[in-house]
Steps between C-alpha positions, in 0.01 A plus 500: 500500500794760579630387136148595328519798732834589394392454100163709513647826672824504264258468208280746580796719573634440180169569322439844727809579379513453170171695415498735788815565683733503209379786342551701816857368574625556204343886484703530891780372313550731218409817748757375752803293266449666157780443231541793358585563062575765275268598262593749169194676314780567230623165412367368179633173393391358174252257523316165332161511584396110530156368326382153451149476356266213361165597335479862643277644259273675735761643723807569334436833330406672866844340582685601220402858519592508846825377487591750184308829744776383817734859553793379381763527253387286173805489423647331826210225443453146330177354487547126440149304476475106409177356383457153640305328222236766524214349233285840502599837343792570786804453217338715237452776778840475663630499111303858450649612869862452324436702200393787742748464768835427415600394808241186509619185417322224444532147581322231297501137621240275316500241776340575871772406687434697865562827670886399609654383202346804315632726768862367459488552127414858544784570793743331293456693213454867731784773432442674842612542866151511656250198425156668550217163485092623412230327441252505233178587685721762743488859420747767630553803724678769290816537717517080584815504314665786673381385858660153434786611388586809722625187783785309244712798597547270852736250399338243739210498338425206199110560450199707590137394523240756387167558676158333351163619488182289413201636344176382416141672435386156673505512895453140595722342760748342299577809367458708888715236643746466241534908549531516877765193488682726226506808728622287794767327290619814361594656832648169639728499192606882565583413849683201379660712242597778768625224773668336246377340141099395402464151478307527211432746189209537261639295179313797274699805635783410625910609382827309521823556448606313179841361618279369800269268282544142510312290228168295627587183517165341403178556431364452887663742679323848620664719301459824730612297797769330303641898445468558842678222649806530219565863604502379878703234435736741316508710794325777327125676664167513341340864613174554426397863350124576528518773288532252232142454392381277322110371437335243449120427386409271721299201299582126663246288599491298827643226296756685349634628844454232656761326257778805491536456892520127431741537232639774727549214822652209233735786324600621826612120614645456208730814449620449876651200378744681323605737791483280786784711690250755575304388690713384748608693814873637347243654314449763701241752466436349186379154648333711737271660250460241238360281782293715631311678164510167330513155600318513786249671307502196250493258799229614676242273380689275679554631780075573496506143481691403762324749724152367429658142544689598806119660669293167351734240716521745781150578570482103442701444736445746793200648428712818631319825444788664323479277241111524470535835424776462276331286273160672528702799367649308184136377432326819543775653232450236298113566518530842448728409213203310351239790589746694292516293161106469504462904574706570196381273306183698536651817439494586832832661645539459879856668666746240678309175401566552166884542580482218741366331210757598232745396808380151458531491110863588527608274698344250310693611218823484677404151642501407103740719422706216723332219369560628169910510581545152638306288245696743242192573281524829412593589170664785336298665253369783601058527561449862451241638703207683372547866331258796486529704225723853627498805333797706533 
């Protein structure tokens, strides 16, 4: 019984912290240890700006336009995009984009073969010091460019994560909760940036120092994590500049988001694999972070389970009253949870059950985001997500 004790406070511990403390440590953190860097307004390094694309028809122009309105020089920019076996009208438009730009160029490959080995074709064949990566469906703050840029004048730093907006005309929870875990995200990753280095980087606005890139290896691996974790290992920072705005029309269905933070869980396993040095305790601060924002976020279905497990055998066994209300708590979440699913479903919006609700979602998606990892059945052609037409 003192084992089973033991196992249910450190796991609710771990889970408290991981959703709720963490974000307040690591805010006392960067007020009370920050590590300081230089930042230059007047550096302007050239730059390849980073675009793989596959059947972007409806988005790309909005895109497009935005990349060619950023303030800065044309003439210290590349803009290298590679169609993925796009089958709709994506090649004829990136082929007028070219004859209007000059510094577009285009990259045709007739077979789909993924995100990664389309990205490593297009940073192979860059010219410039700074890799800036988009994405198709992301539109741009005017001065991104100069805001990312403006911290390469600190030696110590290898990349920079911009901030990220969702938008949508449709309030429904996914899209509220998706939001508020965006705005809570985004500070934890500026006090991570300020204490030290984010542990993670929006893959659609996000520079790099070109020397600093390392190939993908495969097709599986998450490529903004994979950048984030190669810089570490390097012994570079990633900062994170939310003056770097970027925006995104917010679309995905439950379906869809339930399998990016799947893919995001089996991606994130499988990337670790290749740094496995950081995450132990020579680590450092490092460890300390990468712990904390990520895998015990992608473990705590787990530890859920081993919580509700832990409060079944108890109250089995004892009858004790802490456990009674322990597990009456789980249930009544779980309940609301429910509650929450059926009130949507209805078009009905209620505050904190339908978070509890989305709660539940995720970490059902991390749970197969796991699954996913050790039966190795993911594959690595990319499922893109649905787009709504954007006007620029």
């Amino acid at each position: 019984m003192i084992v089973l004790n033991i196992l249910l406070i450190l796991c609710l511990l771990l889970l408290g912290y991981c959703f709720v403390l963490y974000p307040m440590v690591i805010r006392f953190l960067a007020r009370t240890y920050p590590e300081p860097s230089k930042t230059d307004s007047t550096v302007l390094p050239s730059i390849s700006i980073i675009l793989a694309v596959h059947n972007e028809e409806r988005v790309l122009d909005a895109c497009i336009k935005s990349l060619t309105s950023l303030d800065y020089p044309t003439d210290h920019i590349e803009i290298l995009i590679g169609s993925d076996g796009s089958t709709d009208s994506t090649n004829e438009m990136l082929g007028q984009y070219q004859l209007q730009y000059p510094f577009i160029k285009p990259f045709f490959f007739e077979q789909q073969r993924g995100k990664m080995p389309v990205l490593n074709d297009l940073v192979t064949s860059a010219t410039n010091e700074i890799l800036f990566f988009a994405d198709a469906d992301i539109t741009f703050s005017t001065n991104a460019l100069r805001a990312h840029v403006a911290h390469f004048a600190d030696s110590s730093t290898g990349a920079v994560s911009g901030g990220y907006e969702i938008q949508s005309s449709k309030a429904d929870t996914l899209y509220t909760s998706e939001q508020q875990y965006a705005s809570i995200e985004q500070q934890v990753r500026i006090n991570e940036a300020q204490y030290h280095s984010t542990m993670g980087l929006f893959g659609g606005n996000y520079t790099i120092r070109k020397e600093l890139w390392q190939l993908l290896p495969d097709g599986l691996v998450h490529d903004d994590l994979y950048v984030v974790f190669s810089v570490l290992d390097q012994g570079y920072r990633v900062l994170f500049e939310p003056a770097a705005r970027s925006f995104d029309n917010f679309t995905r269905t439950y379906r869809e988001e339930f399998r990016r933070k799947s893919r995001s869980a089996s991606r994130g396993y499988h990337t670790l694999s290749y740094f496995p040095k950081l995450l132990l305790p020579r680590g450092g601060r490092t460890a300390l972070l990468l712990w904390s924002h990520k895998i015990l976020r992608w473990l705590s279905p787990f530890i859920i389970l081993i919580i509700l497990i832990s409060l079944a055998i108890g109250d089995i066994e004892s009858a004790g009253l802490i456990y009674t209300l322990f597990l009456g708590s789980f249930v009544g979440v779980s309940i609301l949870a429910i509650i929450g699913f059926i009130t949507e479903s209805l078009g009905l919006h209620v505050p904190i059950v339908r978070q509890l609700s989305w709660f539940i979602v995720m970490n059902i998606a991390y749970l197969h985001g796991t699954m996913v990892y050790l039966t190795s059945s993911d594959t690595d052609i990319w499922k893109r997500a649905s787009r709504a037409a954007k006007t620029a």
